[in-house]
PDB file of N, CA, C and O in Angstrom:
ATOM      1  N   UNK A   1      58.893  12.473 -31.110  1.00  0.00           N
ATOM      2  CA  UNK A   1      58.269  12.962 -32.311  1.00  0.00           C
ATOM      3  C   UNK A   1      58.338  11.893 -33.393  1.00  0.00           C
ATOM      4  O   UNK A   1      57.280  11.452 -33.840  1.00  0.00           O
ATOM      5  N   UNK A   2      59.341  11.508 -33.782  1.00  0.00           N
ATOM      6  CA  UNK A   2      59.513  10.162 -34.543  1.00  0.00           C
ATOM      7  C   UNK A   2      58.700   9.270 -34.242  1.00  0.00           C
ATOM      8  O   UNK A   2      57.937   8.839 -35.106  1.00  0.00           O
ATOM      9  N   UNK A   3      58.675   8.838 -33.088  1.00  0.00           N
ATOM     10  CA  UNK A   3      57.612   7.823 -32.853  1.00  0.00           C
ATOM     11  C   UNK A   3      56.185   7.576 -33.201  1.00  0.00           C
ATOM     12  O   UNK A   3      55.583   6.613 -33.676  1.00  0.00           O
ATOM     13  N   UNK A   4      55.731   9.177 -32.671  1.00  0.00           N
ATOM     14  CA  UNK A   4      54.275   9.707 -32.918  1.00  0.00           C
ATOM     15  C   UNK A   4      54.361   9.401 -34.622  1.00  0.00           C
ATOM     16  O   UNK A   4      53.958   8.426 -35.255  1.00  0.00           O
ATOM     17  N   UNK A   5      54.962  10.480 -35.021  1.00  0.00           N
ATOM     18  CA  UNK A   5      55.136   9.938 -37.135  1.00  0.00           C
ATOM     19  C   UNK A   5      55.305   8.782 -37.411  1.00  0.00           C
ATOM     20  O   UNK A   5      55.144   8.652 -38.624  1.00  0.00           O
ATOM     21  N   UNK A   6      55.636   7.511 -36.762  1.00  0.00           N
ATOM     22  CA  UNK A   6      56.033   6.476 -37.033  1.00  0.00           C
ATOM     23  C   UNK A   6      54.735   5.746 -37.488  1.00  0.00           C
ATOM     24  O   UNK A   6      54.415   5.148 -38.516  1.00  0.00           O
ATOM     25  N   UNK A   7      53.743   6.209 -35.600  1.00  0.00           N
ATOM     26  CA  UNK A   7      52.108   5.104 -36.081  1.00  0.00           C
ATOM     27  C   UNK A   7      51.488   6.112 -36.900  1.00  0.00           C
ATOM     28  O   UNK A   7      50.766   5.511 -37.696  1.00  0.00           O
ATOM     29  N   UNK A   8      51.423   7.284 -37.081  1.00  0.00           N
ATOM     30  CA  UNK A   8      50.875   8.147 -37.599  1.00  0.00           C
ATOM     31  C   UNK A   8      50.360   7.431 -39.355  1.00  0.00           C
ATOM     32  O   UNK A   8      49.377   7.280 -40.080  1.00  0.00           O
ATOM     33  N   UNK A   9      51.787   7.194 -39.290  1.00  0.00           N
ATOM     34  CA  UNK A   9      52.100   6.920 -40.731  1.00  0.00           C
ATOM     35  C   UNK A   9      51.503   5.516 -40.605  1.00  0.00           C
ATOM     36  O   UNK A   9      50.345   5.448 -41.016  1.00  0.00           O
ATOM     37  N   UNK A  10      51.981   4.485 -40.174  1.00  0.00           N
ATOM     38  CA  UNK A  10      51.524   3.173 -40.048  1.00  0.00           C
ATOM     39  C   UNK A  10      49.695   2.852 -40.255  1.00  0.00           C
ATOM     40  O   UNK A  10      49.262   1.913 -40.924  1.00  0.00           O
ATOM     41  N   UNK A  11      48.568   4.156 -39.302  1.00  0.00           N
ATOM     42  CA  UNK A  11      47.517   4.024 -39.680  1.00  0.00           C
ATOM     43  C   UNK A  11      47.351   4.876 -40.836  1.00  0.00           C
ATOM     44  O   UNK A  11      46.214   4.718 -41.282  1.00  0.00           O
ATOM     45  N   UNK A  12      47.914   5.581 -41.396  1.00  0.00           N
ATOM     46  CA  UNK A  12      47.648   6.278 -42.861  1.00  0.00           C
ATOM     47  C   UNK A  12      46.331   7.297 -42.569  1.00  0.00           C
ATOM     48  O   UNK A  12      45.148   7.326 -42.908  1.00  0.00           O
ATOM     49  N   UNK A  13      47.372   8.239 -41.614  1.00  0.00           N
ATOM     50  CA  UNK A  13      46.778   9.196 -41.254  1.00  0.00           C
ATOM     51  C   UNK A  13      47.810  10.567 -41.911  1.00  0.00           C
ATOM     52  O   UNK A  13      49.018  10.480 -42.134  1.00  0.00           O
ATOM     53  N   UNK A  14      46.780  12.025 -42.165  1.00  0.00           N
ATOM     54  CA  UNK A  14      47.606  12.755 -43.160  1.00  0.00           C
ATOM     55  C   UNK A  14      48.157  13.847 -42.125  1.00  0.00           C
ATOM     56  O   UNK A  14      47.509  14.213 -41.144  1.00  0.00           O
ATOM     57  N   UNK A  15      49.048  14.181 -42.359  1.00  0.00           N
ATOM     58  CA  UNK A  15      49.725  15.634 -41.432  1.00  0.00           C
ATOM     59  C   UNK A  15      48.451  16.677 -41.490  1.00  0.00           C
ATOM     60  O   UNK A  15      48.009  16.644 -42.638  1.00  0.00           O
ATOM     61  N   UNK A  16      48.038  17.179 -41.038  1.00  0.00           N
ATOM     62  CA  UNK A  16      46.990  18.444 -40.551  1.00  0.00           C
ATOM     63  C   UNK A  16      47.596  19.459 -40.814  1.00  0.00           C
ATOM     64  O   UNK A  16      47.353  20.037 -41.873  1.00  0.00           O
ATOM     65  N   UNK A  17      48.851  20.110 -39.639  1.00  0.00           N
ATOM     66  CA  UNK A  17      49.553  20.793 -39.574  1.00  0.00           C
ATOM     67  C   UNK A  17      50.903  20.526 -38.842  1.00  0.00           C
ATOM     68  O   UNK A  17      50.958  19.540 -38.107  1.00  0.00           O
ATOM     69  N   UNK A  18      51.863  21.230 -38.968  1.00  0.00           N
ATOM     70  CA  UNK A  18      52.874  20.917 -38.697  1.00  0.00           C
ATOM     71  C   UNK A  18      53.226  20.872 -37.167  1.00  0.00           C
ATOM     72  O   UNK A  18      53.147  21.865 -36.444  1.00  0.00           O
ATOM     73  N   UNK A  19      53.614  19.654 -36.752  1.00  0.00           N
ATOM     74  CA  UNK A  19      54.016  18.949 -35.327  1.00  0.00           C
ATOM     75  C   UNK A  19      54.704  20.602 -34.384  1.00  0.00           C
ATOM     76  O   UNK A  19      55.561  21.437 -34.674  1.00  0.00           O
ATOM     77  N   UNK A  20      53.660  20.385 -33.075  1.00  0.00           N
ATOM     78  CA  UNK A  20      54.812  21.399 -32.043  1.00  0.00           C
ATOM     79  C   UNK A  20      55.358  20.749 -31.047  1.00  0.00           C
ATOM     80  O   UNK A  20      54.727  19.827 -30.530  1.00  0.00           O
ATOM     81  N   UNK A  21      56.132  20.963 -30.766  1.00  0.00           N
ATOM     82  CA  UNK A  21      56.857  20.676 -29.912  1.00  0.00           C
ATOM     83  C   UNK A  21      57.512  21.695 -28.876  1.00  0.00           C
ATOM     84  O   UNK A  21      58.098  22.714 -29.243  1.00  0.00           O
ATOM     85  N   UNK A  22      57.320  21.234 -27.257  1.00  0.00           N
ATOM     86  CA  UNK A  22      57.407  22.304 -26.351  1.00  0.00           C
ATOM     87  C   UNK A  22      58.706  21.617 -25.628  1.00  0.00           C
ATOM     88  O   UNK A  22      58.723  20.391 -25.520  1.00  0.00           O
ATOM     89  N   UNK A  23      59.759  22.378 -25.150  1.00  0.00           N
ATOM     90  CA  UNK A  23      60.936  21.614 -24.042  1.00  0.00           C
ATOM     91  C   UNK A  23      61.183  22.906 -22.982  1.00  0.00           C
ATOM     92  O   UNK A  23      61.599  24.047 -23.184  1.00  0.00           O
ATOM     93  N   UNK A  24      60.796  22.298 -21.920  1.00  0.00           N
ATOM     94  CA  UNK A  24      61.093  23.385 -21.004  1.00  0.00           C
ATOM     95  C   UNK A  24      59.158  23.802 -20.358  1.00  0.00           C
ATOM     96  O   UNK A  24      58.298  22.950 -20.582  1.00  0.00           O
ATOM     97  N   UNK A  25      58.860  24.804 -19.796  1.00  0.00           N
ATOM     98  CA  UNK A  25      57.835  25.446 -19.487  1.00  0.00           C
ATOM     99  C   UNK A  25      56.947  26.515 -20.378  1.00  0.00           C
ATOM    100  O   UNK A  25      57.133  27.727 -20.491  1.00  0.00           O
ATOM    101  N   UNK A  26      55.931  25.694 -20.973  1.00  0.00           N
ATOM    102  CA  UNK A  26      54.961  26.652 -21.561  1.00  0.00           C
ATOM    103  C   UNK A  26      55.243  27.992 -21.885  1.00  0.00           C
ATOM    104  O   UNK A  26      55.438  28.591 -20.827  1.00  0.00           O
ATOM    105  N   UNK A  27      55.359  28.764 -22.880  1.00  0.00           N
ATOM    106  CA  UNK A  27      54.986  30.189 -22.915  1.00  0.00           C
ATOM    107  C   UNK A  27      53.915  30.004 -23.867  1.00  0.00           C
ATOM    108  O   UNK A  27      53.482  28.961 -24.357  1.00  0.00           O
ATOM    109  N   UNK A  28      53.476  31.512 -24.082  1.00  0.00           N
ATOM    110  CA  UNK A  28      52.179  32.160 -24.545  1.00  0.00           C
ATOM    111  C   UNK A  28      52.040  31.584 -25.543  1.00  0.00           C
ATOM    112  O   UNK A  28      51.034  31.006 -25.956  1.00  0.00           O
ATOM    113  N   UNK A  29      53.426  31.740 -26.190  1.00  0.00           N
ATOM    114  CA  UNK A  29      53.955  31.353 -27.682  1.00  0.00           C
ATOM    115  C   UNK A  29      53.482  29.835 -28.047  1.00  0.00           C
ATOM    116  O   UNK A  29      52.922  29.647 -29.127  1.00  0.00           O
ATOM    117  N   UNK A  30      53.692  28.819 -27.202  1.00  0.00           N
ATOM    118  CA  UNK A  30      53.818  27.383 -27.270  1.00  0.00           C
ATOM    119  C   UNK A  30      52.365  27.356 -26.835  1.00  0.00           C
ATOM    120  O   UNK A  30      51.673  26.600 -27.516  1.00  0.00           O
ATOM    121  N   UNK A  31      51.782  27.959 -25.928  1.00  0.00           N
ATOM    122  CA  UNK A  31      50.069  27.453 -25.679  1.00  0.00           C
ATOM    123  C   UNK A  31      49.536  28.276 -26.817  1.00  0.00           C
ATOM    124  O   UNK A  31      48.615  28.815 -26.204  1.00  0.00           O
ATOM    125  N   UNK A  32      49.470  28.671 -27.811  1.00  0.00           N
ATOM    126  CA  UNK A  32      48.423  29.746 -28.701  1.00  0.00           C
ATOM    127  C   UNK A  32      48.841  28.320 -30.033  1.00  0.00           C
ATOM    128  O   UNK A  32      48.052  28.004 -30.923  1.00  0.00           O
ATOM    129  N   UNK A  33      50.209  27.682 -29.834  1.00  0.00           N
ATOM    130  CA  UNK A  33      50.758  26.934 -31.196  1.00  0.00           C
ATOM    131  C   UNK A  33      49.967  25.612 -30.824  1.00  0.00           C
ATOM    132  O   UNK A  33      49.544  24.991 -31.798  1.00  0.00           O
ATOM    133  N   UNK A  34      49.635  24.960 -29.285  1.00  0.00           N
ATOM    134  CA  UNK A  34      48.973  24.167 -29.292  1.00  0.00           C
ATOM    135  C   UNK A  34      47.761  24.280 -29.270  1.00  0.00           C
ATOM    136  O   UNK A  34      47.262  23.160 -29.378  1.00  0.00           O
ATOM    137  N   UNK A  35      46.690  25.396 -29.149  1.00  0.00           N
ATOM    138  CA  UNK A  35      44.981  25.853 -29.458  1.00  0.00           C
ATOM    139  C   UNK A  35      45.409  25.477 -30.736  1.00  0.00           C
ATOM    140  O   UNK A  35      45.421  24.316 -31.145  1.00  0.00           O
ATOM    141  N   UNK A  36      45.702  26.305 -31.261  1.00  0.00           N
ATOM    142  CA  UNK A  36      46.143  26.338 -32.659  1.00  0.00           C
ATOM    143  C   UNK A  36      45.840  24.642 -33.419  1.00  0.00           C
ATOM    144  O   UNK A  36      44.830  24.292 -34.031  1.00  0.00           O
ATOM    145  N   UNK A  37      46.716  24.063 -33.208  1.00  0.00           N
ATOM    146  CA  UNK A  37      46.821  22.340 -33.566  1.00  0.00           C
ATOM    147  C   UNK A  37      45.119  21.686 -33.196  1.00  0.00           C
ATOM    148  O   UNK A  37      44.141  21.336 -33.857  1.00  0.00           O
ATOM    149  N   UNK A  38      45.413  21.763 -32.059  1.00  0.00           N
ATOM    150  CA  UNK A  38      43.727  21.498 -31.099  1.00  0.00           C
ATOM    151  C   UNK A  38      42.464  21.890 -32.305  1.00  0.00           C
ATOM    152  O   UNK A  38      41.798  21.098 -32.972  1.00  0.00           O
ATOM    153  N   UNK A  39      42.428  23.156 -32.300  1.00  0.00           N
ATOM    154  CA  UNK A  39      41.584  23.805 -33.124  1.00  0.00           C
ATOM    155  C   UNK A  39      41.369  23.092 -34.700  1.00  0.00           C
ATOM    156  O   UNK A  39      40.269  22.635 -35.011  1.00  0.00           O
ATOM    157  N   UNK A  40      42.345  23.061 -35.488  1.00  0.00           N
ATOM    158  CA  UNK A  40      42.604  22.712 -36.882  1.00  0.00           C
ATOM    159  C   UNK A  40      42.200  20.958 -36.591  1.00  0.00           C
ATOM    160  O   UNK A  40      41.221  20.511 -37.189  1.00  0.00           O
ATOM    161  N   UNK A  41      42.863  20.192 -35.821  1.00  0.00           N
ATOM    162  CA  UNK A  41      42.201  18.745 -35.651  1.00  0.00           C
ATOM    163  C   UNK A  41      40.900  18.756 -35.679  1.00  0.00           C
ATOM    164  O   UNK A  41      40.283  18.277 -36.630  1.00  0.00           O
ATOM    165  N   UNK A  42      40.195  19.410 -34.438  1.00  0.00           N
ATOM    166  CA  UNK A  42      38.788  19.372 -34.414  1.00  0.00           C
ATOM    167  C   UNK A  42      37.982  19.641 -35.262  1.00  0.00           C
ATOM    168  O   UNK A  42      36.937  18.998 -35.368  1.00  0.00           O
ATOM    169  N   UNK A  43      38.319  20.738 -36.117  1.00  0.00           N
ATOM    170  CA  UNK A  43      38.159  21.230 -37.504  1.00  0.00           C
ATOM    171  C   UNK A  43      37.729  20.365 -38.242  1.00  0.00           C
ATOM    172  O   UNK A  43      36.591  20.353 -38.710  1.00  0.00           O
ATOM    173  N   UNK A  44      38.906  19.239 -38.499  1.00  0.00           N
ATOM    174  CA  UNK A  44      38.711  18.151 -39.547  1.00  0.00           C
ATOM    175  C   UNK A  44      38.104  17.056 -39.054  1.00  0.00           C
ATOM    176  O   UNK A  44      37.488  16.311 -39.817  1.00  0.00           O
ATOM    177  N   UNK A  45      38.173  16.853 -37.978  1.00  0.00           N
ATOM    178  CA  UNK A  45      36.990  15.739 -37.274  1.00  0.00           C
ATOM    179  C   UNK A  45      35.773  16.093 -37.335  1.00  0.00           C
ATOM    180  O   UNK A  45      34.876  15.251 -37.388  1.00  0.00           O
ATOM    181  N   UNK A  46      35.589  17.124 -37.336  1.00  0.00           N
ATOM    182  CA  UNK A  46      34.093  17.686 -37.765  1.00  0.00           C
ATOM    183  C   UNK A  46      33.500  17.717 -38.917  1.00  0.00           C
ATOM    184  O   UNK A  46      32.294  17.622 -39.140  1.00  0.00           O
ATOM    185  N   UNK A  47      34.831  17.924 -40.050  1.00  0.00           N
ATOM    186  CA  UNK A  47      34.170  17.942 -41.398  1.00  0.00           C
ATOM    187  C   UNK A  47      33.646  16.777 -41.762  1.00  0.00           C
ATOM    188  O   UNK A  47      33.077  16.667 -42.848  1.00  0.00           O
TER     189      UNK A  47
END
């Protein structure tokens, strides 16, 4: 995660929404939080 924030920051790119992070095997919970992310990016690539 640090890392990802590291270039994130380096190309001066803005937080969207807040980073998920999954450890272990998918639940419902963790795939609806990554549509979720997915969704809101595409969002702003579109605008």
């Amino acid at each position: 995660m640090r890392a990802v924030e590291s270039i994130a920051t380096g190309l001066r790119w803005k937080r969207l929404r807040d980073p998920v992070t999954v450890i272990g095997p998918p639940d419902a919970v963790a795939r609806e939080a990554c549509w979720e992310l997915g969704a809101a990016t595409a969002a702003n690539l579109v605008a």
